[in-house]
N, C-alpha and C positions, 0 to 999 in steps of 0.2 A: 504494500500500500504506500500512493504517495502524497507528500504533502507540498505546496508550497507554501515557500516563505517569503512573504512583501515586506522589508525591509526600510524602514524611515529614519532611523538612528534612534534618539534619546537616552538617557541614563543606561539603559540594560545595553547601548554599543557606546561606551562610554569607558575612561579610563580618567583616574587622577594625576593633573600634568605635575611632574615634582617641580620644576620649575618657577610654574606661579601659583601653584597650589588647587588650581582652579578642577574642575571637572569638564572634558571636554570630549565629543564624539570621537570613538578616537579605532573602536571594534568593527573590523568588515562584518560581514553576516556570516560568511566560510570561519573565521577567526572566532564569534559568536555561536553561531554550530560544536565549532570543534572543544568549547570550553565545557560542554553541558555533559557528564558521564551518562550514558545508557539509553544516548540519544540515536546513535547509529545503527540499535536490535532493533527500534520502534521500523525502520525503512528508511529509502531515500526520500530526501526533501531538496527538492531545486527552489534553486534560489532567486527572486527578482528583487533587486535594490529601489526602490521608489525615489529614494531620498536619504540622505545624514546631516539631519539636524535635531535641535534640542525639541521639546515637545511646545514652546511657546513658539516656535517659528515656522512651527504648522498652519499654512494658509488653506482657505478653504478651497483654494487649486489642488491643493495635494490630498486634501480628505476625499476630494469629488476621484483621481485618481487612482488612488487605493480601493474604495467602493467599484469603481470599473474593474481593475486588476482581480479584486478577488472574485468578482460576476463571470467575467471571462476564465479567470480557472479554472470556476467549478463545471465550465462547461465543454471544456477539453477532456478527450479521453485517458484516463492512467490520473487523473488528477484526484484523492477522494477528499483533502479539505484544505485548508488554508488559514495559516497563522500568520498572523503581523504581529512584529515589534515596533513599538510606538514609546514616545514620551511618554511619562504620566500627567504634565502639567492638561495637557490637550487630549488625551486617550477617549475620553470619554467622548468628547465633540467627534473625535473619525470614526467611533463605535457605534454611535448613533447613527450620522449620516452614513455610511454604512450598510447599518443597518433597515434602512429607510429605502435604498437606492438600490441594495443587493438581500436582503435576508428573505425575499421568495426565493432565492436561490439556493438556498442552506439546506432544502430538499433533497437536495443530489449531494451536498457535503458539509458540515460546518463552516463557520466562521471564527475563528478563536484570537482574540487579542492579546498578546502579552506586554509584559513593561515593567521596570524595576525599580526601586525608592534608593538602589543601594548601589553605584557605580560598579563594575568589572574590576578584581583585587582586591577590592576591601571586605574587612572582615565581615563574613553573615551575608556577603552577597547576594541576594533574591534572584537576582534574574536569571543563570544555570535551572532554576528547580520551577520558577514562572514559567520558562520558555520548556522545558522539558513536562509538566502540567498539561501545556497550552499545544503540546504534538499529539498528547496522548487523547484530551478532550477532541480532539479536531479528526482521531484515526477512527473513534467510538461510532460506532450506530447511533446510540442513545441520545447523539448530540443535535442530530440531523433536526431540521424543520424546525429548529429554538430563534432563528434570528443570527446578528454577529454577537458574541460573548464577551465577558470578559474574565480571563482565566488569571489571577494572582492571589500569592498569598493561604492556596491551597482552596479560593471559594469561587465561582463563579454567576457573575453579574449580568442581566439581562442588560442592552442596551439603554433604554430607557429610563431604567434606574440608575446606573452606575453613577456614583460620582467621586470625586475625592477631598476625603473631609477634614487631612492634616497635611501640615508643610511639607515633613519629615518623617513619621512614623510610618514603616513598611506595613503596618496595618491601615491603609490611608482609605482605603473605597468600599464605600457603603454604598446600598442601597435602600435610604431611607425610608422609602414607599413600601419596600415590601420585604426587604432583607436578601439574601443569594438566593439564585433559584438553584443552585446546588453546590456541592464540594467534591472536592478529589479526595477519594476513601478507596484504599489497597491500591493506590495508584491507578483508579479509573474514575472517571465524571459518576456521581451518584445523583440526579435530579428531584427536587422536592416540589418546583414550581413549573407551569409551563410559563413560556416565556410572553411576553403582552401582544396582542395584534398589532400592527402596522396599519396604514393607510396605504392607498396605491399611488405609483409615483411612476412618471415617466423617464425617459433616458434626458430630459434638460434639465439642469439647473440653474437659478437664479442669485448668483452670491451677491448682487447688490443689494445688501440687506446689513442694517445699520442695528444694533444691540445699547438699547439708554438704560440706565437705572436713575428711576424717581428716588431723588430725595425730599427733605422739607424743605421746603422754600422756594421747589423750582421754579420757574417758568416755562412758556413756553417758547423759547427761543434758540432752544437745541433744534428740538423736531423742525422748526420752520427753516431752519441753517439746513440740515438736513435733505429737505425737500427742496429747496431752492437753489440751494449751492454743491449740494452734495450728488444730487438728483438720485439718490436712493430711490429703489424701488419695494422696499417694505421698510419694516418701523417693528423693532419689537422692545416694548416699555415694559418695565420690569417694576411692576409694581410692591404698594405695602398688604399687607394681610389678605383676603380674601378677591383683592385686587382693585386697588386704588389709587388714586395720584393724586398732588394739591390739584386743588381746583384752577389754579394760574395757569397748567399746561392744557388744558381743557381745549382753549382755542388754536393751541399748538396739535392739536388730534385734527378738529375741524379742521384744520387749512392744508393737513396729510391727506385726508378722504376726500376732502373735494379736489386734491389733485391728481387722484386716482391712485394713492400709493396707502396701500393695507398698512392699518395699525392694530396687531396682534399682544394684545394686554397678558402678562405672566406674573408671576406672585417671586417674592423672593425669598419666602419661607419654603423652607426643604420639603415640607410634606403638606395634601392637600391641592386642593383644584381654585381655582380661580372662579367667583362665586359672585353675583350679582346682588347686595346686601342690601349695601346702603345707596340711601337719597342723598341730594345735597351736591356741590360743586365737587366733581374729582371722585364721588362714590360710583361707587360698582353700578348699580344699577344707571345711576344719570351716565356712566359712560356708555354701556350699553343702546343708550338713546343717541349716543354720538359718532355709533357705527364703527367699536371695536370689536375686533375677534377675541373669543378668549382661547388661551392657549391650553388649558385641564388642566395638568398637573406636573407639566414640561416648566423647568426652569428657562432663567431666561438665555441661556445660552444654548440651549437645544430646541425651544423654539425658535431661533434664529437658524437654527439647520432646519427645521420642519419647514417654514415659510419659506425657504432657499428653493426645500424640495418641493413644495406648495405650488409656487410661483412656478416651478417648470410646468405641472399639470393646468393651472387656472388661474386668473386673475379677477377672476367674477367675486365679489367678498362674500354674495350666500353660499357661492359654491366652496368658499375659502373657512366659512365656519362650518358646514357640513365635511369639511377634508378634516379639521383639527378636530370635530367632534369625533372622527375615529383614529386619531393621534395619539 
């Protein structure tokens, strides 16, 4: 059985420079391969290099190409799943979209992401026993038709949920919402959750897509910079509690929808949906009357991938809240 490997660097192809101290990409993928003990009995795994870089210099050029890379593997013959090593800072954002853009595809083989909190040589290193994890989830039956994964730490994370919830601790990614949909037990995927539906999404993508967080006192002279200057083609505002913003950006929503460019409302509390409550300037409910989408229960950095993938399918905004209501 084989796998391939789509390769982007971050910390697990990474090495500490003595020099200047610093942590720097520094592990080919073959170099990365060859460090992982008992990784050669699993089969061959060929190799495709995407990229070598740190995980915050992940654009959303490179996540749209990795989500192709692995669609197109799984549909080559001799091929049965596909792992990528990714950053951790971004992992979750390529996981998702991804997962959005390829996870019908996971019917014919996995998607398995891996990624490490603990550079190449240093003591306790994670990424040998992530990436060796992340061949074994990916060579599994049981893994097939989950969506892309994410395999660290011995748990693995639907897309959706995944996120990472400390600077530094190799325990770093939770899934708030619902917890792992499963773990690696006797060195096989054991699943406890199926993984969440998707929405359907076409082969375009839309990355002109702008990511705000509401604070107190905004106004609204982001989103109109935005729209006028920036010429974005969506808006996704990351609201407080159940999904709110002062009232002063209100007419900064208005002068987005009247130029045809979607504003997708998200919450910035980790768990919980986006919920139409309150009256009043900037409340849930009065924005709903101002012709936002709400995003459920997508934070705001993955409803910024949703609406990227959105935007490829539709730009009609009923057909745009009917897409995120199965997001």
């Amino acid at each position: 059985m084989t796998v391939r490997l789509l390769a982007t660097g971050g910390t697990i192809a990474s090495r500490l420079d003595p020099a200047t101290g610093a942590v720097v990409p520094a592990v080919s993928p073959e170099d990365l391969l060859a460090a992982v003990p008992g990784l050669e009995a699993l089969g061959p795994v060929e190799v495709d290099e995407i990229d070598r870089v740190n995980g915050w210099n992940v654009t959303p050029a490179t996540m749209v190409r990795v989500a192709r890379a692995a669609r197109a593997a799984l549909t080559e013959d001799g091929v049965d799943g596909v792992v990528v090593t990714h950053g951790t800072d971004t992992v979750e954002e390529t996981l998702y979209l991804t997962d959005l853009l390829a996870g019908d595809a996971t019917d014919r083989g996995a998607i398995v992401f891996a990624c490490a909190m603990r550079a190449a040589g240093e003591v306790g290193a994670d990424g040998p026993r992530n990436l060796l994890d992340a061949v074994r989830t990916a060579l599994d039956p049981a893994s097939r038709g989950r969506g892309a994964l994410l395999c660290v730490n011995g748990e693995l994370h639907a897309a959706r949920w995944a996120t990472k919830t400390d600077t530094t601790n190799v325990s770093t990614f939770r899934s708030p919402a619902a917890g792992p949909v499963g773990t690696m037990e006797r060195e096989r995927p054991t699943f406890r959750l199926p993984s969440p539906p998707r929405p359907a999404t076409g082969a375009d993508v839309d990355t002109a897509v702008a990511l705000v967080k509401a604070y107190s006192g905004m106004d609204d002279r982001l989103l109109r910079w935005l729209v006028d200057v920036e010429e974005v083609h969506g808006i996704v505002l990351e609201g407080t509690g159940a999904g709110n913003v002062p009232g002063a950006v209100v007419p900064g929503i208005d002068h987005a929808v009247s130029a045809g460019v979607p504003v997708v409302l998200a919450s910035r509390c980790w768990t919980g949906r986006t919920v139409p409550i309150y009256g009043g300037p900037g409340g849930g409910v009065t924005l709903e009357e101002h012709g936002i989408v709400r995003a459920g229960d997508l934070n705001g950095p993955k409803a910024r991938l949703a609406l990227m993938a959105a935007l490829g399918v539709t730009r009609d905004v009923d057909a745009l809240r009917d897409w995120f209501a199965g997001a």
